[in-house]
N, C-alpha and C positions, 0 to 999 in steps of 0.2 A: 252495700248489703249490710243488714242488721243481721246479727244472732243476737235474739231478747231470750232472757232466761228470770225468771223470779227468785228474788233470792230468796224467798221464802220456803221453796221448792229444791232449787239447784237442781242439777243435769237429769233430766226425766228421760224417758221413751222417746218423746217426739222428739226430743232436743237432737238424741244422737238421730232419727232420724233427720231432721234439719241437717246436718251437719254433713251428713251421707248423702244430699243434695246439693249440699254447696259447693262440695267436691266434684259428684260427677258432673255439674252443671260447670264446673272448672271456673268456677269466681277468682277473682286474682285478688282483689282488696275487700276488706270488710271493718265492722267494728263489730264488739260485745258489747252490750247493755245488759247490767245487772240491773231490775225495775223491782219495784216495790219494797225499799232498802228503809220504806215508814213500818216497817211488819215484822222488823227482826233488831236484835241486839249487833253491837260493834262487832263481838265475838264471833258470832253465826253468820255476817257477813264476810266476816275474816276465812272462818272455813269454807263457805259458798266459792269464793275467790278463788282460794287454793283447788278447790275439788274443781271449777271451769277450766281452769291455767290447768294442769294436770290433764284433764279431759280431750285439751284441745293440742295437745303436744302431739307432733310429727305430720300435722294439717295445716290447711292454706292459713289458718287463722292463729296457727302457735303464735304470732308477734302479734297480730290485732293490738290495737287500743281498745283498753275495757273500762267504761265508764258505768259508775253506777248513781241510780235516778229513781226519782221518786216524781210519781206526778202530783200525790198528795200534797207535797209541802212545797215543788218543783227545784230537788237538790239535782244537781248536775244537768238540767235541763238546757243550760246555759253552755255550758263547756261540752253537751252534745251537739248541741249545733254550733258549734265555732270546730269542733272536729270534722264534722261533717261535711263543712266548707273545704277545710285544707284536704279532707281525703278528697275529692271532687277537681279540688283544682288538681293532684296531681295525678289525676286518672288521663290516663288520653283519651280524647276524644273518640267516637267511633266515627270513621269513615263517611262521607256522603255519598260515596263513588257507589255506581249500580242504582238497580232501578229501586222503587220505595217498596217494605214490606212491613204492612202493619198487622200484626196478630191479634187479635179481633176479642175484647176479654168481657166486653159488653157489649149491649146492643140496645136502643130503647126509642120509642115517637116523641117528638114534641111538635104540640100542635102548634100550626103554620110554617112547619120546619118541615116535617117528617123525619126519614130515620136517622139517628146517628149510631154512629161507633165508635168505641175505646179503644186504647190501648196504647203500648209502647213501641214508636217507629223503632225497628232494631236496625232498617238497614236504608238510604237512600233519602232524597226530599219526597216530601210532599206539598202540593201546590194547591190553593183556588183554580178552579178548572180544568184541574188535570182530569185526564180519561183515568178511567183505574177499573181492575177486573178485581171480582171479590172471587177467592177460589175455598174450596174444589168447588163451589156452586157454579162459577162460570157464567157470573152475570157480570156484563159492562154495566160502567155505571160514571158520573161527572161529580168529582168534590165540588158541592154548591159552599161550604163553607169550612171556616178550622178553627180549635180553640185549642191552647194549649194553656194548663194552669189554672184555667176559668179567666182567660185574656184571650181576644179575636185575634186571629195574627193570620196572613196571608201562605205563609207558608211553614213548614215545620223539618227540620234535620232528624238523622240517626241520634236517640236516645230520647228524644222528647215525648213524653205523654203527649197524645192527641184525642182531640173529641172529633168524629168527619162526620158534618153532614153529607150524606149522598144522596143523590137525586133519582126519581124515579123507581128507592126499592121498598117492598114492604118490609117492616121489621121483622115480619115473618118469613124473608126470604133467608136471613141471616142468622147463625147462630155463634156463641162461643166458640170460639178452634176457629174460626172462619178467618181467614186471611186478603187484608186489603191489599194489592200489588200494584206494579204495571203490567200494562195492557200485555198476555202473552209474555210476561217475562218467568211465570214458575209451572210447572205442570201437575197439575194433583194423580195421584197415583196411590193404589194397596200396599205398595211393594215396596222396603225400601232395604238397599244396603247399610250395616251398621261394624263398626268394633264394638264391641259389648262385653262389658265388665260386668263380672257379678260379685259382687261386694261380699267382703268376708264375713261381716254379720248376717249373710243370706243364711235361713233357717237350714236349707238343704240345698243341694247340686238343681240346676238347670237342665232338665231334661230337653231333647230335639221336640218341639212342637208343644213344646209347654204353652197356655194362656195365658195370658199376662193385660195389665192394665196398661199401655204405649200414652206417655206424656210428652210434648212437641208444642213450644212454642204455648200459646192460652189453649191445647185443643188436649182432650184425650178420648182414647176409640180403644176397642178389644183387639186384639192378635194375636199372634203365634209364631212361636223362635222356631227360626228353622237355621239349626248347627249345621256351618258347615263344613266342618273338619271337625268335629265331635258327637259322640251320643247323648253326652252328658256333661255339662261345665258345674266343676268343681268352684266352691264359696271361693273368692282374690283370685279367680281366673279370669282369662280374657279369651277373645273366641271372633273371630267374622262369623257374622249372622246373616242371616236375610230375614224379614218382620213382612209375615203377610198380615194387613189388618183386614178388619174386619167393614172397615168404610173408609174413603178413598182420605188422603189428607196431602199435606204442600209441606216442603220443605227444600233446606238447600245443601248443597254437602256444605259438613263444618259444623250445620247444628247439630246440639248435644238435646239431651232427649233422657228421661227415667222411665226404668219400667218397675210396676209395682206387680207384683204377685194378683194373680186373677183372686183366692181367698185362702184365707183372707187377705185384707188391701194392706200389706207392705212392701217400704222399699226393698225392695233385692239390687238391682244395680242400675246399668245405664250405659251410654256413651256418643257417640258421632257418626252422626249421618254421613256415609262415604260416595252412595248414589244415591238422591232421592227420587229418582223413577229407572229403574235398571231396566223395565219392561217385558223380562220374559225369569221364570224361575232358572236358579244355578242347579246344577249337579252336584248334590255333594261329595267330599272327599276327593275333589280336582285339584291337582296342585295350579295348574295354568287359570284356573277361576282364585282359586285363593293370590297365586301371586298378581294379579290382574289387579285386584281388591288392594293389596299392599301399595300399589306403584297409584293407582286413582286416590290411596290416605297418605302417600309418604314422598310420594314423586317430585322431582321438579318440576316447571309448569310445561316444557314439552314436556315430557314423559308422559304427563297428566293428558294432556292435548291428542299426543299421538293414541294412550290406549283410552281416550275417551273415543273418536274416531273409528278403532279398529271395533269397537261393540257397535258405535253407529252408521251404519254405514250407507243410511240414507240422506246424504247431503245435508244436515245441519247446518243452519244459519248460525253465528254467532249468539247473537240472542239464547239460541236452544245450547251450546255448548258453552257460556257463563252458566246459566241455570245448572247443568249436569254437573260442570266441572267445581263450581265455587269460584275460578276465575274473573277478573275484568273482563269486559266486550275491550277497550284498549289495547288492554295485555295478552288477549288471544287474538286480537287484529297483527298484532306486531309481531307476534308467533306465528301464526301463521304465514307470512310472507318470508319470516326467515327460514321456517321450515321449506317454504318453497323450493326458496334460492338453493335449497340442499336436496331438492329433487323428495323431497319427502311429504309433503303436502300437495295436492294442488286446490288450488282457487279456484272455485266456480264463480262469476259476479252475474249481477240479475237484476235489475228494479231497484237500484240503490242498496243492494246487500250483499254478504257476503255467506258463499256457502261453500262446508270441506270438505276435501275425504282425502285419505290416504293417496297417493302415490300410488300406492303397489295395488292399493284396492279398486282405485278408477283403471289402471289400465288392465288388469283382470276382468274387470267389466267391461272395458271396450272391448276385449279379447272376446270374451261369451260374446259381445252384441256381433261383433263382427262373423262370429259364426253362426249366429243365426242370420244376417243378412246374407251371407253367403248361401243358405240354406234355403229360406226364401228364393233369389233366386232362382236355384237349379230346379226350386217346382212351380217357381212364376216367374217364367224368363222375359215373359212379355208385357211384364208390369213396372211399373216406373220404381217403386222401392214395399217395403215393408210399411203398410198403412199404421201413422205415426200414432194412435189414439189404442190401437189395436195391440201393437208393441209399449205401449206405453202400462195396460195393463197387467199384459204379460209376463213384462222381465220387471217394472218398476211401479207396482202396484201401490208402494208406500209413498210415492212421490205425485204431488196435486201436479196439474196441466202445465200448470206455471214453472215451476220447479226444475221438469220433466225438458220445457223450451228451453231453459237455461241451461242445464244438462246436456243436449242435443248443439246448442250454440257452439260451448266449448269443445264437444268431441269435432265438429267441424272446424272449427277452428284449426285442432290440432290434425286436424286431415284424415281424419280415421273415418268417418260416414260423411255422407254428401246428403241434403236436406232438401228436398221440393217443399210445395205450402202443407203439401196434404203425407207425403211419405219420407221412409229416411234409405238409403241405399250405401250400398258399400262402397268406396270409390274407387277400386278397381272394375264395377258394375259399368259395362256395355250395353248392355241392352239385348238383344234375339243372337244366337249363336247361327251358325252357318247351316244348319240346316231352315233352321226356321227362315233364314233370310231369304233361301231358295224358294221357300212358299209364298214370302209375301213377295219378291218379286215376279214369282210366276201370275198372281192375284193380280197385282200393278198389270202387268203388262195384258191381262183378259181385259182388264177395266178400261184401261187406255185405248186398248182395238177397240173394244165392242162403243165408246165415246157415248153417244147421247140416248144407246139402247141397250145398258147393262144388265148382268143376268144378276136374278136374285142371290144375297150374299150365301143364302144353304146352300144354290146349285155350286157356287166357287169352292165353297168350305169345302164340299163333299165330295168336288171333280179333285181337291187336294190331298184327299184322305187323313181328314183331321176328323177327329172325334167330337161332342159337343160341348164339351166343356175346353178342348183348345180351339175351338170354334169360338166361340163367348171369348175365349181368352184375346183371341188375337183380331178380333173384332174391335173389344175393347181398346187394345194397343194401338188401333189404328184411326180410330175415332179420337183419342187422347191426343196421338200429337199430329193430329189433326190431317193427316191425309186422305183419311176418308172422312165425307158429313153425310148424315143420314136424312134422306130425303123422303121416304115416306117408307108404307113398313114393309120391311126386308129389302127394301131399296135402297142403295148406295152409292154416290158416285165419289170419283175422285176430287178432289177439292182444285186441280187444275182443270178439270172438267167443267165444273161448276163455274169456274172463271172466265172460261170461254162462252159459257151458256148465257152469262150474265152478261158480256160485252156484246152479243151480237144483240140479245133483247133490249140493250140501252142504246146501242146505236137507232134499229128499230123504231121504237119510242120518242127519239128525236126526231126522227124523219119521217114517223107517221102519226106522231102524237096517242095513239093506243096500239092494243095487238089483241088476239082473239088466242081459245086453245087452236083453232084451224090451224091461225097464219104461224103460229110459234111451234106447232107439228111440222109443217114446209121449211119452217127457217132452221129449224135443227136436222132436218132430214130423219125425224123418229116417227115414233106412233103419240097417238091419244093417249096410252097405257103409262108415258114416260112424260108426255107434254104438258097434264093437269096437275101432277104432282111437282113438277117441275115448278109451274105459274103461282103454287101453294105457298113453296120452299122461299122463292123471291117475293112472293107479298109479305112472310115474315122478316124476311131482312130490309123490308121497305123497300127494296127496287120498283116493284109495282104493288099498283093497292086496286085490287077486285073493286067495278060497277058495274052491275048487272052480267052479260054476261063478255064485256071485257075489262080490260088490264088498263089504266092508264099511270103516268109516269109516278113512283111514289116518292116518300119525303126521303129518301137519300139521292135522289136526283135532284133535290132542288126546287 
């Protein structure tokens, strides 16, 4: 980082505002350049020096190396860049690790290209071919190409200018503040968690819900502080805040961020993004919201982990809880499983990922599910479980279908619900309790006498004294697991019935090559009433196949 100052001028308005940036943007290393050193005497150089060095005491920049330069005649031009090398090498690196995010500082066509983007990768690679989502826009999109420097290079690290071509966006889909990522690795959001410093040369106190100018990354948008453990932050105060803006923006904890005064535009303060998508407004003056906030900026990475977690509590993938936390996907893989081992975590796994939640939170949740399937139940005794799609958006509305199966996997696993294709059921769930058993066996046993001339299923229902929706119910129940199949309408036989009905017709058929409705009335010993829907039932299951007006052998005999 450069702080340029003239020394024809020396320390101005803007300067101390620079400075009051490079502060709360927390820069670690810098240099001073004194320029236009062709515009003054040795003397007035002499004081410019003393009045910077004086200016910059008790800042990041008190020891800077200050060089002074002239581009006119090119004095120190030389000994600035030989400085500028050695501060460079001993800057560390930034990290490659996490996905890439590049903040978007231009954007422009070039024809037979189409659009590109600038800026500076702050976190991650980037590749030729990579998938990449441009956010808050929320367009996918393919790096067709990459320059860094004004050199083609295939790929590009954290800190390196980049120029991306991308494929298939208009330049007009993109603007400044727009950020290049990976695919689903940041979430754009109005809201974001911050600590928030208001700088001592603030003209006046920070009022709750003050307008302000919100600086992020190349983006800035309008908003509004919302104190929350204050009505009003006094100038060299600090404060958790919540920043609702005014259009939606990306960000990760950890970044720092200025806010300028709505008007006029100056700096007043700034500081660190602690959630950048918290998702629902805080209450203020909470102490459990404000310490929440301390342990997500100050925590260890479980601490971090467990109360990122206990806020979300809809199964996050990794991917989603790097993003909220600032963490590694590594580093919260390896957390999470030793959380496990300590009963404090558990693991949902799914499609090649990983998804968490608390301990105490998943089994509180089984606890509610399990009393609603219990509940279910005692008002649908004769139903195989709680319809999985139907429960799915009742108790876990936040969670896709997908998600939802994974979800469901492991509560079975853990033995707590029992899973059909279509329902989920509790696993002490039987099935009809003793009364009802006395119904359906008393049904069985009409169905079994009355054999190839059964009475319609209302007259049974009705000889049982069921009403008609436990009529439907246990009609249902019986047609499911298949003891009864429905033969034509209100007609019903047992499925041991039908079995018998079907061997004497295939015997038949062998030994007489067809059969009429007459002969299959004689053979069953029924009526016409029972024997044409009967000859209907077996032409769909292929036993026989209707000519004219007999039966001959159909394709499941061969």
């Amino acid at each position: 980082m450069l702080l340029v100052i003239a020394a024809d001028e020396g320390v101005m308005p803007q300067t101390r505002e620079h400075l009051d940036i490079i502060q709360l943007l927390q820069v670690k290393k810098g240099v001073v350049v004194l320029t236009k050193a062709d515009l003054v005497d040795e003397e007035w150089l002499d004081l410019v020096r003393a009045e910077v060095q004086d200016f910059l005491k008790g800042t990041v920049l008190e020891k800077a190396p200050l060089v002074i330069v002239s581009a006119v005649t090119g004095q120190g031009i030389g000994s600035l860049l030989e400085l500028l090398d050695r501060v460079a090498e001993d800057t560390p690196a930034k990290t490659a690790a996490g996905p890439p995010r590049l903040p978007v500082d231009r954007v422009f066509s070039v024809t037979g290209f189409g659009t590109v983007v600038t800026g500076t990768l702050v976190a991650g690679e980037i590749r030729v071919g990579d998938s990449v989502e441009v956010q808050p826009q929320g367009l996918i999109t393919r790096v067709r190409s990459l320059q860094s420097h004004g050199e083609k290079v295939k790929f590009a690290g954290a800190g390196q200018r980049v120029a991306a071509n991308l494929a298939g966006l208009e330049m007009e889909q993109i603007s400044r503040g727009s950020v290049v990522a990976g695919v689903n690795s940041i979430t754009p959001s109005n809201r974001l968690d911050v600590h928030l410093l208001l700088l001592k040369s603030a003209a006046r106190p920070l009022k709750n819900r003050a307008r302000v100018r919100f600086y992020l990354g190349s983006g800035e948008t309008l908003g509004r502080v919302v104190l929350l453990d204050h009505e009003e932050l006094a100038p060299g105060a600090m404060a958790y805040a919540q920043i609702e803006l005014e259009e939606k923006t990306v960000a990760v904890k950890g970044d720092r961020f200025v806010l300028r005064s709505y008007s006029p535009m100056q700096t007043i303060g700034g500081g660190v993004v602690i959630d950048p998508a918290p998702g629902r407004k805080h209450r203020r003056f909470r102490s459990e919201v404000l310490k929440a906030l301390e342990t997500r900026e100050r925590g260890t990475p479980a601490e971090i982990l467990e109360q990122y977690l206990q806020g979300n509590p809809e199964l996050p993938d990794i991917v989603d809880v790097a993003a909220g936390t600032g963490l590694q996907a590594t580093e919260i893989e390896e957390l999470a499983h030793q959380l496990a081992r300590q009963e404090k975590v558990k693991i949902v796994p799914g499609d090649g990922k990983v998804y968490l939640s608390l301990t105490d939170v998943y089994r509180r949740m089984a606890g509610e599910l399990q009393q609603m399937l219990e509940s279910y139940h005692r008002e649908f005794p004769l139903r195989e479980g709680y319809p999985k799609e139907e429960l799915r958006s009742r108790k876990f509305p936040a969670l896709n279908n997908k998600v939802f199966q994974f979800l469901l996997a492991a509560l079975e696993k853990d033995q707590l619900v029992r899973c059909t294709a279509q329902a989920v059921a509790s696993p002490s769930f039987t099935g009809p309790g003793p009364e009802m058993n006395l119904i359906i066996n008393k049904i069985r046993k009409e169905l079994a006498e009355a054999c190839f001339q059964p009475p319609a299923w209302s007259e049974l229902a009705g000889a049982a004294g069921l009403s008609e929706n436990a009529s439907l119910e246990l009609l249902q129940h019986l047609l499911r697991t298949g003891e009864l199949k429905k033969v034509g309408e209100n007609l019903y036989f047992l499925d041991e019935t039908l079995r018998m009905a079907g061997h004497e017709i295939t015997g038949f058929l062998r030994e007489k090559g067809e059969i009429t409705i007459g002969e299959l009335r004689d053979l069953l010993q029924t009526s016409r009433k029972y024997a044409l829907p009967l000859l209907e039932y077996f032409d769909k299951e292929r036993i026989t196949r209707r000519v004219g007006d007999k039966r001959l052998p159909g394709k499941a005999l061969g």
